[in-house]
C-alpha positions in Angstrom: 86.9 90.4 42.0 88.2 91.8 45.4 86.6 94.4 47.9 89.0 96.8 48.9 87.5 100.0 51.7 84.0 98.6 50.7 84.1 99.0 47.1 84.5 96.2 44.4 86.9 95.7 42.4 86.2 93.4 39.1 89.2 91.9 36.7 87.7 93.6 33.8 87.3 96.8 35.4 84.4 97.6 34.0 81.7 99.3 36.1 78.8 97.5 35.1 80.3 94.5 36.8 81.2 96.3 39.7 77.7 97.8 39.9 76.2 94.1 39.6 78.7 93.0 42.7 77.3 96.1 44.4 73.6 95.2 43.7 74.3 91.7 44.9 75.4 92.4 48.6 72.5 95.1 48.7 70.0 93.2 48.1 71.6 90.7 50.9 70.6 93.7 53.1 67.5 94.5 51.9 66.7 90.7 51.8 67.6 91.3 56.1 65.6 94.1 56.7 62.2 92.1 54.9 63.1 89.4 57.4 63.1 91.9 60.1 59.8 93.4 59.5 58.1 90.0 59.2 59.4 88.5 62.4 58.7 91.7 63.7 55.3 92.5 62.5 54.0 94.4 65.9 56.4 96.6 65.7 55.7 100.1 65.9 56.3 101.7 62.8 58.6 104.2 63.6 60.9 101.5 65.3 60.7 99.9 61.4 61.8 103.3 60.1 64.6 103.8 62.5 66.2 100.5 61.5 65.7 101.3 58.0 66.9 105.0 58.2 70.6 103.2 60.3 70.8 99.5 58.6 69.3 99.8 54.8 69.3 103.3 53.9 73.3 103.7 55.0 74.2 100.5 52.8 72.0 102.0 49.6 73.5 105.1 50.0 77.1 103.8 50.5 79.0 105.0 47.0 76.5 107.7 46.6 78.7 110.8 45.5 76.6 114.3 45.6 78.1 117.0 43.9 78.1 120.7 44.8 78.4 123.3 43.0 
């Protein structure tokens, strides 16, 4: 498995193994923005939401294709 512009690439080449490589380094992100919020309970919340709107909802959203028609 290799990461090549940000998307992974599996020996089998099968995309339910590049999905489960995907899941794994967002939930490394998601596991971040939990630890953010609880060191950071007195936050305001719209200081939470801006952090999740630039750091966790980019990195969800990476790979996301939307098609037009």
């Amino acid at each position: 498995m290799y990461i090549y512009l940000g998307s992974p690439f599996t020996s089998d080449g099968s995309v339910s193994s590049a999905l489960k490589v995907h899941a794994k380094t967002i939930l490394s992100h998601v596991l971040k923005f939990v630890s953010f919020v609880k060191k950071n309970n007195v936050v305001p919340f719209v200081v939470k939401r801006r952090v999740f709107d630039a750091a966790l909802l980019s990195c969800l959203l990476d790979g996301c294709v939307v098609v037009g028609s």
